[in-house]
C-alpha positions in Angstrom: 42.7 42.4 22.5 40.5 40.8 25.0 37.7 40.8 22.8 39.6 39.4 19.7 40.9 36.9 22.0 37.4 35.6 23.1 35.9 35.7 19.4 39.0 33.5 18.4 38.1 30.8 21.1 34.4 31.1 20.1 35.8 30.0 16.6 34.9 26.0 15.4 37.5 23.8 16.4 38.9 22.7 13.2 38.5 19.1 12.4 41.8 17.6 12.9 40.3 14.1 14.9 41.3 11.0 13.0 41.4 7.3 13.2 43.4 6.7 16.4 40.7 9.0 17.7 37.6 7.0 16.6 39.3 3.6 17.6 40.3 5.3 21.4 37.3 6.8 22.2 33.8 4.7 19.7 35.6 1.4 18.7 37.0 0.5 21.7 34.9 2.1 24.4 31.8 0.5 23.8 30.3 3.2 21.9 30.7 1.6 18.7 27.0 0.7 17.6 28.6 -1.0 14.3 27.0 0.8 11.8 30.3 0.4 9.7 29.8 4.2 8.5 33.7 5.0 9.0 34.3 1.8 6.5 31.8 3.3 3.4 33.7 6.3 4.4 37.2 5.4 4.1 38.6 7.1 0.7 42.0 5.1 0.8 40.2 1.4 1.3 41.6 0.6 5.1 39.0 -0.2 6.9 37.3 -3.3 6.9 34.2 -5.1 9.0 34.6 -7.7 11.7 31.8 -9.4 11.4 32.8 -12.7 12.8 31.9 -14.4 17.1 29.9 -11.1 17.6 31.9 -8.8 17.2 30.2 -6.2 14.6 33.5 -3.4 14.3 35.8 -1.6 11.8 39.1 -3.0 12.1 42.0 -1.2 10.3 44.0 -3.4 7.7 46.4 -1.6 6.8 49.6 -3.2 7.3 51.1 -0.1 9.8 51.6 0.3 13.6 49.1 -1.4 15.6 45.1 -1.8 15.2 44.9 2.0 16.2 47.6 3.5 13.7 47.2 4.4 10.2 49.2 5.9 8.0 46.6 8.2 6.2 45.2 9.8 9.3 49.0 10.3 10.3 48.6 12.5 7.0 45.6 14.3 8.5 42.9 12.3 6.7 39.5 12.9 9.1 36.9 11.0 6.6 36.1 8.1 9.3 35.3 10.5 12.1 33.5 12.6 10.0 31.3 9.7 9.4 30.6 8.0 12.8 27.5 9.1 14.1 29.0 8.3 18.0 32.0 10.3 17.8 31.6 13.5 20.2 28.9 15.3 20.0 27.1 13.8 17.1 23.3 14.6 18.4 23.3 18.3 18.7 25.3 18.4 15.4 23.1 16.5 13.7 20.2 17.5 15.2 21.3 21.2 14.4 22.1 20.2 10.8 18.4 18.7 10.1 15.9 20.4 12.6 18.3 24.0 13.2 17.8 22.9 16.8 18.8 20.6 19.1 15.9 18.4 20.9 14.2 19.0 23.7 14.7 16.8 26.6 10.9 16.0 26.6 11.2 15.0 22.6 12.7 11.3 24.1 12.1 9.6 20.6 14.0 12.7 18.5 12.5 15.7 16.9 9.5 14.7 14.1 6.5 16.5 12.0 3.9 13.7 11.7 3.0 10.5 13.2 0.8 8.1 12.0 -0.2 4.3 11.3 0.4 3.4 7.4 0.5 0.4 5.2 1.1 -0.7 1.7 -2.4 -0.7 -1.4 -0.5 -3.1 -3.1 -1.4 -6.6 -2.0 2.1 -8.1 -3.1 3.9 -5.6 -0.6 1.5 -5.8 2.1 1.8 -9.5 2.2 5.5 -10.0 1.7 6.5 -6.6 3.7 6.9 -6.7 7.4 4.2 -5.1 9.8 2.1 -3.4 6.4 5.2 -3.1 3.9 5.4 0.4 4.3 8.9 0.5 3.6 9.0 -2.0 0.9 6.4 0.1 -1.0 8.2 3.2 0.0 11.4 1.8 -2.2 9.2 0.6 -4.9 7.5 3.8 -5.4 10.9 5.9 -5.3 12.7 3.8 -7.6 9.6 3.6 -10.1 9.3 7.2 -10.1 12.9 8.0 -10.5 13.5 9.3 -7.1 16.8 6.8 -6.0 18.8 4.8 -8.4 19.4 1.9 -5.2 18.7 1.2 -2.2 20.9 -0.2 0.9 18.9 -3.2 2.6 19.6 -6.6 3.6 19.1 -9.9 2.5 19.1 -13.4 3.6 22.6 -15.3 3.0 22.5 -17.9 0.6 18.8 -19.4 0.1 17.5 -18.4 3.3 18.4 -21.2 5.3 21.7 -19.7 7.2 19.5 -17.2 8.3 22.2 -15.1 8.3 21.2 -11.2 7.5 23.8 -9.8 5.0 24.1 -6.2 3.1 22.7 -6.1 -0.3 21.6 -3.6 -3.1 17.7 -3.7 -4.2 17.2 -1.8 -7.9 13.9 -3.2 -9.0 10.7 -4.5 -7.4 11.6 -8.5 -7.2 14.6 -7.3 -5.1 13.0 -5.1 -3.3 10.2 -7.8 -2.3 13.1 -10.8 -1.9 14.5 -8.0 0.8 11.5 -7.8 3.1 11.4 -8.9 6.8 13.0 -8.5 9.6 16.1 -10.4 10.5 16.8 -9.6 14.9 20.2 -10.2 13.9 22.8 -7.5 12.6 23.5 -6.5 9.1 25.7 -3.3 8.6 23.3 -2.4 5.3 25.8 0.5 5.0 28.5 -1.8 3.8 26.5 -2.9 0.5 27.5 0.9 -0.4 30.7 -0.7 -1.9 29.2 -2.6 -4.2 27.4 0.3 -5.9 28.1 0.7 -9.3 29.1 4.6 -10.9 25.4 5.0 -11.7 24.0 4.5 -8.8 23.9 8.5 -8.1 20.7 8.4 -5.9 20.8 6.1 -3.0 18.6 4.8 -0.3 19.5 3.3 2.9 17.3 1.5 5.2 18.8 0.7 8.6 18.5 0.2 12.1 18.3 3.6 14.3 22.1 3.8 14.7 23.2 3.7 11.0 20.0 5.5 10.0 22.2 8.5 11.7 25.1 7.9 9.2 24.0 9.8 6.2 23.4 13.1 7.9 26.4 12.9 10.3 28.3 12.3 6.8 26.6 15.5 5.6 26.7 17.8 8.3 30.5 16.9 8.6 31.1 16.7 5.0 32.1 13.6 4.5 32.3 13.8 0.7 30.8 11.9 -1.9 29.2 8.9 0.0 27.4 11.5 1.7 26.3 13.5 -1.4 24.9 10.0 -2.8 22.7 9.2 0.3 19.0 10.7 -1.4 16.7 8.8 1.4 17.2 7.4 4.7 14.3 5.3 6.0 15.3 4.2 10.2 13.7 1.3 11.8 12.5 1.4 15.2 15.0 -0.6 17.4 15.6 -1.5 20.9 18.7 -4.3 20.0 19.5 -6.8 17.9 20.7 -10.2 18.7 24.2 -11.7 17.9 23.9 -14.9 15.5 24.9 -17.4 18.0 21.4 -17.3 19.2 19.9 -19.7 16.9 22.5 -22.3 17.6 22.5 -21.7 21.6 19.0 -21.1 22.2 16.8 -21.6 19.4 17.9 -24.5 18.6 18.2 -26.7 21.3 15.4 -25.4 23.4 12.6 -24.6 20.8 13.7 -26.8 17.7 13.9 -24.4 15.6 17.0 -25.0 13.2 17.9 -21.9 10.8 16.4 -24.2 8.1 13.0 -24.1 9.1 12.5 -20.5 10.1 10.1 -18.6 7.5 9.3 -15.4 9.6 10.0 -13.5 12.6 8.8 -10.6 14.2 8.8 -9.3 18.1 5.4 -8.0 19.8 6.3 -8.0 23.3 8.2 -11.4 22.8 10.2 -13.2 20.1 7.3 -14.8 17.3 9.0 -17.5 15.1 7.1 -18.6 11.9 8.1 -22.2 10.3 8.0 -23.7 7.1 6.2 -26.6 8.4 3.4 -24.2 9.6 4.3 -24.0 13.4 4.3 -20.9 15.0 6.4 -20.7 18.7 6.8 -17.7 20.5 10.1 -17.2 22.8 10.2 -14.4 26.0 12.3 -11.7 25.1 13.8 -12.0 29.0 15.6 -15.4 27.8 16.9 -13.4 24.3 18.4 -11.1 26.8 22.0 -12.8 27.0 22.6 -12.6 23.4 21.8 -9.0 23.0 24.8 -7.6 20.6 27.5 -6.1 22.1 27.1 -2.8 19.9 23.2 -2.4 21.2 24.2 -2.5 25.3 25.1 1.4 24.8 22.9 2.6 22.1 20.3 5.5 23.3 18.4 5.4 20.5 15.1 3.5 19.8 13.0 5.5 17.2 15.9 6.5 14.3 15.8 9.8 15.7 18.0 11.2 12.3 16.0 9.3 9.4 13.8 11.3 6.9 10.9 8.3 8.2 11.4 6.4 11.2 9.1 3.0 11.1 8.1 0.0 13.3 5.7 -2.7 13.7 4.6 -1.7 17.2 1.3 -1.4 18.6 -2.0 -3.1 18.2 -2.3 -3.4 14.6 0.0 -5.9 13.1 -0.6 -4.8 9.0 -0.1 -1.1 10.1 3.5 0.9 10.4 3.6 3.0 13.2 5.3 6.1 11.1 7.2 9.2 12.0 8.1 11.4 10.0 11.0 13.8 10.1 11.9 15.8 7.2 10.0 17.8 4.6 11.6 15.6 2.3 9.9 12.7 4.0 6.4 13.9 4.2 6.3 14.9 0.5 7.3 11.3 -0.3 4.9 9.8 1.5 1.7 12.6 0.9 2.6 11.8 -2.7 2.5 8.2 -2.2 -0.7 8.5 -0.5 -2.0 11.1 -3.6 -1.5 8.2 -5.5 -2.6 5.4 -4.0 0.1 3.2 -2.8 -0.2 3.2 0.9 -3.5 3.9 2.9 -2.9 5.6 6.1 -4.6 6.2 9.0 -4.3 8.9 12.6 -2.0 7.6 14.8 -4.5 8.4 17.5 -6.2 5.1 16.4 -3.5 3.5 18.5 -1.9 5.8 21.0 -0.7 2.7 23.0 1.5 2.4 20.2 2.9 5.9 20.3 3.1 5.8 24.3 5.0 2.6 23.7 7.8 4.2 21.3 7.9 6.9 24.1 8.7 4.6 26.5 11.5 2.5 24.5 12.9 5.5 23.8 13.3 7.5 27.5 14.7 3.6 28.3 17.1 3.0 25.4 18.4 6.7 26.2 19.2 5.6 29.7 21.9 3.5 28.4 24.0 6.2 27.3 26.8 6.1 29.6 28.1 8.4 31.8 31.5 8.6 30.0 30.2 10.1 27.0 29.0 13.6 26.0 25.3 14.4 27.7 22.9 15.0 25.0 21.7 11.9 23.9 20.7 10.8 27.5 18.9 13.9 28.3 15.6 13.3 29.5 13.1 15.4 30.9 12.7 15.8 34.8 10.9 13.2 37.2 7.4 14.6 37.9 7.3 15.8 42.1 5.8 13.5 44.3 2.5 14.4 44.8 1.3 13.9 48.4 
């Protein structure tokens, strides 16, 4: 009886956690990174996103109970924490679901196969991509070649001059390229998921770290059919992101530097601004501090620890990607696209500053992880003893 007794409570917990949990202990707490993974998630339509004043969050709207009720998760429906790659112990699940381990407490930027620099062959991509268009040739290729139907990305709002990054869908090339850049600001790329269309079978997402941990938390918790449709899941490096109001309270007034006029930005060790009217004006990231997002203050990952490639524009070269890759299925991607010309690489020992660097983000993001939560995702390898 003893025995029995002790294999029962070794048994998995069934998953019985719902949306009163996710709002008590992610949306509330300050966990909540606003990927908005419970929203594409939600099979009864819900759940919406508060994008509005910073505040980057699901919100419930159905009209029952309070902001933490609803009726379907009453009813036992689990499909938003299933989804929500904060809720428990989403690393060592995750991790276990794509490596069969969890990582080590020295692996600070996630468990990978291959690191090196990369950049896009064709000129188009390289010039309109960000940091070597890696990833913009990345979802050409895989969309030329049949690999993904779509791909999850973000635009700019409008005709660019809001500067306001918003969810979109790219299917060819043209969208692809009109895609490209980086934005600082937050854009839940997940949410564009809604606007798929039934043949959009094979999907791409690009995101920042925390929503590039979406589609495998979705599959390792069976989440159901958004997580059967997610094919690729490319993960940019990131430390934060910055809540809109920064062009109006600091941008603006202190560096003239309307959202009109802004062509391109990019951060190497401070904030780079591009104009239209040719002027380039660099801001230190130490006054950006004060608008860091809300949903970034707690996140402990920097280097999209649970994409299939993780990439970032950090290091010495500015037209190279420093790229890690994670999954079989990324490296045969990217060793075809290399068989075939579209992207030259080169050893990322040609710039171990840069690797050192995403290191170092990464031991500091995971730091941030609070004390509150579950272990695992600050765990970080012991101090060195003092020598004398």
């Amino acid at each position: 009886m003893t025995d029995l007794a002790e294999g029962a409570s070794e048994k998995k917990e069934r998953w019985s956690y719902s949306w009163k949990h996710l709002y008590d202990e992610v949306v509330t707490s300050g966990l909540c990174t606003g990927c908005a993974g419970c929203v594409i998630a939600c099979p009864h339509d819900v759940l919406d996103y508060d994008d509005l004043n910073g505040v980057y969050k699901p919100i419930q709207i159905e009209d029952y109970g309070g902001p933490r009720d609803c009726s379907h998760g009453d009813k036992a429906c689990t499909s938003c924490t299933r989804a929500c790659p904060r809720f428990r112990a989403w690393e060592p699940e995750i991790d276990e679901f794509m490596f069969g381990r969890v990582r080590r407490a020295d692996e600070v930027s996630g468990v990978f196969k291959d690191v090196f620099l990369a950049r896009a062959s064709d000129p188009e991509l390289l010039e309109g991509g960000q940091d070597g268009g890696l990833v913009s040739a990345i979802l050409v290729y895989a969309l030329e070649h049949d690999m993904i139907d779509a791909a999850l990305v973000s635009y700019l709002e409008g005709d660019g001059s809001t500067w306001k990054a918003i969810p979109g869908i790219a299917r060819t090339r043209e969208e692809v390229i009109a895609s490209a850049g980086s934005r600082y600001t937050y854009s839940a790329n997940t949410l564009a998921y809604r606007d798929l269309t039934k043949d959009d079978e094979r999907v791409a997402l690009v995101g920042m770290s925390c929503q590039s941990s979406v589609p495998p938390a979705m599959k390792q918790r069976k989440a159901g059919k958004v997580a059967r449709r997610m094919a690729l899941n490319i993960g940019l490096l990131c430390s934060k992101t910055f809540d809109d109001a920064i062009f109006d309270e600091l941008l603006e007034p202190k560096y003239g530097l309307p959202r009109a006029v802004i062509k391109k930005m990019n951060i190497k060790g401070r904030l780079q601004v591009w104009t239209h009217d040719d002027r380039y004006v660099e801001v230190p990231l130490k006054e950006c501090h004060q608008w860091t997002r809300e949903g970034c203050k707690l996140c402990p990952d920097f280097a999209a620890e649970h994409a299939d490639i993780s990439t970032g524009g950090i290091g010495k070269y500015n037209d190279w990607t420093l790229t890690i890759v994670r999954t079989d299925e990324g490296r045969e991607l990217l060793e075809r696209m290399a068989a075939d010309g579209w992207i030259e690489t080169r050893p990322g020992d040609d710039d171990p500053e840069a690797i050192a660097l995403m290191h170092k983000l990464s031991a500091k993001s995971r730091k941030r992880w609070p004390e509150f939560a579950i272990d695992a995702p600050r765990m970080l390898p012991p101090k060195p003893a003092d020598t004398p």
